[in-house]
N, C-alpha and C positions, 0 to 999 in steps of 0.2 A: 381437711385437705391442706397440702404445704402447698403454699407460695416458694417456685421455687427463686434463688437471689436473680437478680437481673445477668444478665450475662451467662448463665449458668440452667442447664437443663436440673430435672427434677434431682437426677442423680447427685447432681454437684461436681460431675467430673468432667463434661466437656462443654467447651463453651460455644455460645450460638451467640448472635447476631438479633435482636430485639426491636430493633429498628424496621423501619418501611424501608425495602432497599429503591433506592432510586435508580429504574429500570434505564436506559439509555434507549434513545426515539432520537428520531429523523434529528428534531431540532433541536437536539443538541451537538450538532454541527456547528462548531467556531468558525472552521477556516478550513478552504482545498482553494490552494493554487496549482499552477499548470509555468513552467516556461519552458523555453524551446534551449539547448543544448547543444554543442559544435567542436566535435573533438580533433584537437588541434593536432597540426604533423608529429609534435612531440606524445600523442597517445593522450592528454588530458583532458580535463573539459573546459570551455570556454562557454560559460554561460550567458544569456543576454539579458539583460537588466529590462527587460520588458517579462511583468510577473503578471498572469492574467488570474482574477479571480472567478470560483465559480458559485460563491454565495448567490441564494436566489436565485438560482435557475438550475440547481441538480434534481436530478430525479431519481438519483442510486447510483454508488459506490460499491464496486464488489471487488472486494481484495485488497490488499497482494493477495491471492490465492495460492497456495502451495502446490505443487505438481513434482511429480518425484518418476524417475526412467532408473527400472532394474534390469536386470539381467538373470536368467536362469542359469546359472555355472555349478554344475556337481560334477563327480567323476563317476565314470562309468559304469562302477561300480555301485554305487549311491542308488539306493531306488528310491529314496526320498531326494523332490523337487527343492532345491535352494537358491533363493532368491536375493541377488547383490545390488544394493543400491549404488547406481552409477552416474547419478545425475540429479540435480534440484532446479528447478525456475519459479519462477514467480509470474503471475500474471495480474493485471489492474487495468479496473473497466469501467469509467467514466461514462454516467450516461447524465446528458443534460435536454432539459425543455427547451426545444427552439421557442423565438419570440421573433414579433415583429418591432425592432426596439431602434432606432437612430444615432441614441445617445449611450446603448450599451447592447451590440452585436454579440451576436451569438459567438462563442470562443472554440468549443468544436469545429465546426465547418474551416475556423480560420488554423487550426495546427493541421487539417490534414489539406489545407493551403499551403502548409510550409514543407508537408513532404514533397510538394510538387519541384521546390525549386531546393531541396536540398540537405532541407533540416528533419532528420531523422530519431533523434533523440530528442524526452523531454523528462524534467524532474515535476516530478507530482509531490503532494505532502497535505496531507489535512488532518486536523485535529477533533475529536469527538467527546466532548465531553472531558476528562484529564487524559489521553490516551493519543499520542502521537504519530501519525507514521508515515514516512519521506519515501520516494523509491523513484531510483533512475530508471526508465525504457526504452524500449525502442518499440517504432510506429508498427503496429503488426493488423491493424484494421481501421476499417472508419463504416458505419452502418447509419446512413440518414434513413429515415422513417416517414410516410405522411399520412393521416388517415383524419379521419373525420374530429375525432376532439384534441388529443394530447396531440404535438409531433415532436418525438425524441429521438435523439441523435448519439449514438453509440462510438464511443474510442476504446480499443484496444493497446495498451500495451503490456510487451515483454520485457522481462528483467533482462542486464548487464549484469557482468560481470566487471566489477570495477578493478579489480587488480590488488596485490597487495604494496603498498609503496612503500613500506619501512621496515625495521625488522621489529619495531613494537606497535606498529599499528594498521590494523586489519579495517579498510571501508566495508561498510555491512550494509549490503543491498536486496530486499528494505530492511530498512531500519524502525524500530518500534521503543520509544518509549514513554512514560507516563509522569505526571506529576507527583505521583506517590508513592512509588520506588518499585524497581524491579524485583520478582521475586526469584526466578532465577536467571543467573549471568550465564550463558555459555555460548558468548559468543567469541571467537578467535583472537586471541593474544588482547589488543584493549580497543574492542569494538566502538570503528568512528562512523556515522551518518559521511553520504556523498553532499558534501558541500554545494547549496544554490543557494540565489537569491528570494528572499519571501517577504 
């Protein structure tokens, strides 16, 4: 029987990965912050230096999620159905474990406090493992929970559109990147992250 070389299937022509891959779980969760965002008469944003974290106490992270609006556009003559993508958003949904805590309140309940009196946008961003990803929203739900063991408390938000500000460079909302390099770029002209505090 051949031993085939390391890195290399029996063949010798394509190569695999020989290693235990190190699966990614919960707790390889570094960091998700949350702050709250204030877009000024001038159309930008004005961030608040108040960064809340949600280390120890999330209970799941879902997204950005991709969501995509087409359109059916053929001509009339077309008997085959053709379908135009005319739309993208993003969605991110923050579920955290209420507690009963004095010295570190629950941070949910408190951002959808601040849609009450005004503040509607907030940048998110948490890190997993090498694997980055930041994204502006806006407030699109808040789901408190109560029941007998867990109580989890659900935040919705929706993506912005942040604008193009220059002519080389495109804010990219969200934004995804890694410590070990991207494998492909295609993002518009020289894709920048929307700027907050963390």
């Amino acid at each position: 029987m051949t031993t085939p070389t390391p890195g290399w299937n029996a063949l010798g022509n394509t190569a695999y990965n020989d290693a235990i891959p190190q699966w990614m779980i919960g707790r390889h969760l570094v960091s998700c912050i949350i702050t709250p965002l204030v877009v000024t008469a001038a159309g930008t944003w004005s961030a608040s230096t108040t960064v809340e974290s949600l280390i120890g106490t999330l209970d799941a992270i879902e997204g950005p999620s991709p969501e995509f609006t087409d359109e059916m556009i053929q001509a009339i003559d077309n008997f085959y159905e053709n379908y135009v993508p005319t739309g993208q958003s993003y969605t991110i949904t923050l579920t955290e474990i209420q507690k009963s805590d004095s010295v570190f309140p629950n941070i949910l309940p408190q951002v959808y406090q601040l849609t009450q009196s005004g503040t509607f946008y907030f940048g998110v961003a948490y890190k997993i493992g090498f694997d980055t990803w930041s994204m502006v929203g806006v407030f699109s739900g808040y789901k408190p929970a109560i029941g007998r063991g867990k109580t989890p408390a659900q935040l919705v938000l929706k993506m912005v559109d942040p604008g193009l500000y220059s002519s080389t460079v495109s804010y990219v909302n969200p934004f995804y990147t890694n410590d070990v390099g991207i494998i492909w770029d295609d993002e518009p002209l020289d894709g920048q992250p929307i700027s907050f505090p963390s």
